[in-house]
C-alpha positions in Angstrom: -28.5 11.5 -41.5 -31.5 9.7 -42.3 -33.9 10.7 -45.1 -36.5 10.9 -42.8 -34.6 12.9 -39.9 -36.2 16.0 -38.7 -34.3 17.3 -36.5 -33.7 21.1 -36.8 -36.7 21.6 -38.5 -40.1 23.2 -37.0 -43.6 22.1 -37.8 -47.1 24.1 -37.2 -50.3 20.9 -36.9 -53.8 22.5 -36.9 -56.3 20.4 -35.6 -53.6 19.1 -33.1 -56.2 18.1 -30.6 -57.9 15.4 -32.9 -57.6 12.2 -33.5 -54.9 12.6 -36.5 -54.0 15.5 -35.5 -52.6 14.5 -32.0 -51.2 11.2 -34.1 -49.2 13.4 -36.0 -47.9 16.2 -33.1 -46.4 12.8 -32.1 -45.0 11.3 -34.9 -43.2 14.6 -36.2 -41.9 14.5 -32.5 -40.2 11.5 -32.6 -38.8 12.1 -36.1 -36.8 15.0 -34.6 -39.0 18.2 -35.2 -40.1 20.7 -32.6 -43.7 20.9 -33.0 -46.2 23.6 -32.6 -49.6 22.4 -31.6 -52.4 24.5 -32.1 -56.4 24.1 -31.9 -59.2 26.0 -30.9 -59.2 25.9 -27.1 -57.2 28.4 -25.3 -54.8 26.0 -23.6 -54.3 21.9 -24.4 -52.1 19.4 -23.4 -50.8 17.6 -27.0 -48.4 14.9 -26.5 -45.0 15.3 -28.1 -45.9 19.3 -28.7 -43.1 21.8 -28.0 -46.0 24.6 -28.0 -49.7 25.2 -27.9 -50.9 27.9 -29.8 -54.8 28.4 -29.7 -56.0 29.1 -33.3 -59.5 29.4 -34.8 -58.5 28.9 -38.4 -61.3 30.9 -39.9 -59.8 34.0 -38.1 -56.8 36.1 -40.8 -56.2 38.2 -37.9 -55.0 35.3 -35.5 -52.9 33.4 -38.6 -51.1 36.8 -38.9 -50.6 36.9 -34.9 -49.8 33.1 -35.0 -47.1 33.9 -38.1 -45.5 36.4 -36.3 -45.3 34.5 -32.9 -43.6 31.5 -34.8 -41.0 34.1 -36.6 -40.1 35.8 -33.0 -40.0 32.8 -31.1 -38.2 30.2 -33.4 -36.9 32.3 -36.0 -38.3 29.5 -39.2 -41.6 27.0 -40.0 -40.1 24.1 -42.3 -43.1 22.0 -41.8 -47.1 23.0 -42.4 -50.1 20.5 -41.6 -53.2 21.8 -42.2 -54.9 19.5 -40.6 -57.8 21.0 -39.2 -61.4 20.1 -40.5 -65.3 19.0 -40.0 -67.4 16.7 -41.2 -71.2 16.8 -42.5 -73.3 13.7 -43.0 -76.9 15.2 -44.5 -78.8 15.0 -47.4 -78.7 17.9 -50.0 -81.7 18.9 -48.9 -81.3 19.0 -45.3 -78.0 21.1 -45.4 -78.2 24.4 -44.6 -76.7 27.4 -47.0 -75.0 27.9 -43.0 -73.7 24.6 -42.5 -72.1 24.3 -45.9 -70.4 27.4 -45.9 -69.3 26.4 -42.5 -67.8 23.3 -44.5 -66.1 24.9 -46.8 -64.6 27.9 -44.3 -63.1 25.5 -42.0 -61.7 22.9 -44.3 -60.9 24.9 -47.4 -60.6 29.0 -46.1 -58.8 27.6 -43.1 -56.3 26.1 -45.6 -55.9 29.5 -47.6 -55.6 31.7 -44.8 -52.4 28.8 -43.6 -50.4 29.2 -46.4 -50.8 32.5 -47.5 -50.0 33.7 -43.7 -46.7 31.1 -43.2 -45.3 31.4 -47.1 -42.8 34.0 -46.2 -41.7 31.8 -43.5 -41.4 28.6 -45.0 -39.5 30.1 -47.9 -36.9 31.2 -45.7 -36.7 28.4 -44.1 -36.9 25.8 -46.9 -33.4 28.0 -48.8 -31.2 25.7 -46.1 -33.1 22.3 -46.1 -32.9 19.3 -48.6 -36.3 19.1 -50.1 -37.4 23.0 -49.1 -40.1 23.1 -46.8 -43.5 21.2 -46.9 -47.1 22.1 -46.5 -49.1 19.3 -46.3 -53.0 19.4 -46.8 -55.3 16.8 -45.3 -58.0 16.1 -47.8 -59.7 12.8 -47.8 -60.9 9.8 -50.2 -64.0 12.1 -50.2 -61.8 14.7 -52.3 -61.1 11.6 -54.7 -65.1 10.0 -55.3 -68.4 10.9 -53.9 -70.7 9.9 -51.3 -74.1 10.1 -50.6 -75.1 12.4 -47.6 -71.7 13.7 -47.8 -71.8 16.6 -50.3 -70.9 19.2 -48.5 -67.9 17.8 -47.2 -66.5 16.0 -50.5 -67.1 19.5 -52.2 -64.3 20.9 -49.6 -62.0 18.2 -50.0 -62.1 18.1 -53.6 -61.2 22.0 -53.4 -58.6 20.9 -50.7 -56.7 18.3 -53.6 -56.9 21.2 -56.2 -56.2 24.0 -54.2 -52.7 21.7 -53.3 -52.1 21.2 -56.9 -52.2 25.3 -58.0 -50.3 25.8 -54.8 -47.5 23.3 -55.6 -47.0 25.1 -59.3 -47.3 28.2 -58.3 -44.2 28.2 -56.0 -42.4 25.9 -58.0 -42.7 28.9 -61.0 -41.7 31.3 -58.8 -38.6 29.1 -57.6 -39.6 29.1 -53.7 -38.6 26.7 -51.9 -41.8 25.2 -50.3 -43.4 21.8 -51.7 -47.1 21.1 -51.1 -48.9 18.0 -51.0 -52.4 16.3 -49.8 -53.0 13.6 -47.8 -56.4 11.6 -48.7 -57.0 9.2 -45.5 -59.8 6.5 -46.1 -61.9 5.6 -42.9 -60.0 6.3 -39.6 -60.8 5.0 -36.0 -61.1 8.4 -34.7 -64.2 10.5 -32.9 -64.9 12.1 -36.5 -65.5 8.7 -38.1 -67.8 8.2 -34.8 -69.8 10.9 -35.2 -70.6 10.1 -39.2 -71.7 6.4 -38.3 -73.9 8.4 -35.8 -75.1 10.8 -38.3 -75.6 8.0 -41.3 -78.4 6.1 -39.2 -80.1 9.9 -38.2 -80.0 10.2 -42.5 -81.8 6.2 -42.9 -78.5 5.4 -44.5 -78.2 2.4 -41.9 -80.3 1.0 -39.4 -77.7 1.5 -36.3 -73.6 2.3 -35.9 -72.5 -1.0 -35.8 -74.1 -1.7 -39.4 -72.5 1.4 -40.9 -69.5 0.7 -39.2 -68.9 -2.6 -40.2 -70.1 -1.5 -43.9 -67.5 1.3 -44.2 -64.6 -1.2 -43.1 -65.7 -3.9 -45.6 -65.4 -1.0 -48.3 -61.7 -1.0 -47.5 -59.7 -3.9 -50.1 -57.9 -4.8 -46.5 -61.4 -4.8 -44.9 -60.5 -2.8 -41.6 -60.5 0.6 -40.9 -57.2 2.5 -40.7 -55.5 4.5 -37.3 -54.6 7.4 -36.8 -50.9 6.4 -36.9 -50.7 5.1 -39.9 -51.8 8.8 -41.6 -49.2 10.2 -39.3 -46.6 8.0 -41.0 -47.3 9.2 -44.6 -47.7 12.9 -43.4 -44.0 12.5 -42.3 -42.6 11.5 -45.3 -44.0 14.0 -46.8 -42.5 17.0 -44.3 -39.1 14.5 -44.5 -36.1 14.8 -47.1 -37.1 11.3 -48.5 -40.3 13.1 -50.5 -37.7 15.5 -51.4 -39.1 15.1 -54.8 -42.6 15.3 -54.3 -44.9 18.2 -54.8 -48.3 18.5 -55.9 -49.0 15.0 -55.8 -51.8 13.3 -54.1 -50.8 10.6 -51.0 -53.6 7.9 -50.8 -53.7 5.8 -47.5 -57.1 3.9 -47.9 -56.2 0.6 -47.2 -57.5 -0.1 -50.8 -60.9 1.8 -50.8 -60.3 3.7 -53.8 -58.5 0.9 -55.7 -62.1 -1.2 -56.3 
């Protein structure tokens, strides 16, 4: 069997809908895994999904209902992507108290309310599998350095990296099968790194999208931005036996940005 064979196992993506998200429904697919897909609209067509679970990740009641759906219906959960997330491109000043908090409940909370509502499960799961389970956080190069107009959401994927790191020790103390890793993606061709090139010329930061955009991809040591395939590759090695050794530990795919 290959080291990065998943068949047998089941996997839970948040955020499935999204550019990396959908990227990596697919790739855990075609690596063997059954996937469950879940985002916030009540019904969604993922490619290479098994399922479609709608999921507001902010809401403990609906991780608890989503938890127990995944126990009833396929008995384990080896594999955990919290992918789900936002973005905010603003100066200090402009950011609301709302907007940050909003940050932080979707891309760190969300995170929180994951594990602590599929822990159970993956332990149980990861007792029979090389490696134990795997929760994988996406975080970002924004959890790694800052950025200007991009406090709020650096601040939440800094937490994100740390949050991985006490998660990772913590259930290797108490001897529970379940690894836990982040995943810090540079600049990816997707609608979220649309919507920040959008919001850096409403800031002043540039004078229109095709300046910023071309700015942010010379800021990668390759000098182009990455795809959404590419992240999906190093999210499954991590869910895979081959990163059977791997926990708490921070995977960079940057294309070089955070090497300069």
């Amino acid at each position: 069997m290959s080291n990065f064979d998943l068949t047998g196992t089941v996997a839970l993506v948040t955020g499935a809908s999204g550019g990396i998200g959908s990227a990596t429904v697919q790739a855990l697919a075609d690596a063997g895994a059954r996937v469950i897909a879940t985002d916030m609209a009540q019904t969604a067509t993922v490619a290479g999904a098994t399922d479609y679970r709608p999921l507001d990740v902010t809401d403990e009641d609906g991780w608890a209902a989503l938890a127990a759906y995944v126990d009833a219906t396929y008995g384990r959960l080896d594999i955990l992507v919290n992918n789900a997330g936002i973005s905010v491109t603003d100066a200090i000043a402009d950011t609301s108290l709302a907007t940050f908090r909003k940050c932080m409940q979707i891309n760190v909370e969300g995170i929180f309310l994951g594990i602590r509502a599929m822990a159970d499960l993956l332990a149980k799961s990861g007792a029979d599998r090389r490696g134990g389970s795997s929760i994988i956080n996406l975080s970002s190069v924004g959890g790694l350095a800052g950025a200007p107009f991009m406090s709020a959401y650096c601040a939440s994927k800094g937490a994100v990296r740390l949050f991985t790191k006490c998660a990772a020790l913590e259930y290797a103390a108490l001897k529970q099968p379940i690894r836990v890793n982040s995943v810090h993606p540079g600049g990816i061709d997707t609608n979220m790194m649309d919507t920040i090139y959008a919001r850096y010329v409403e800031t002043g930061a540039f004078p229109d999208e095709e300046t910023a955009r071309a700015t942010v991809s010379a800021g990668h040591a390759l000098g182009r931005m990455g795809t959404p395939q590419e992240i999906a590759d190093g999210i499954v090695y991590l869910a895979a036996p081959a990163a059977s050794f791997m926990t708490g530990s921070e995977l960079v795919i940057d294309g070089g940005m955070t090497a300069q």
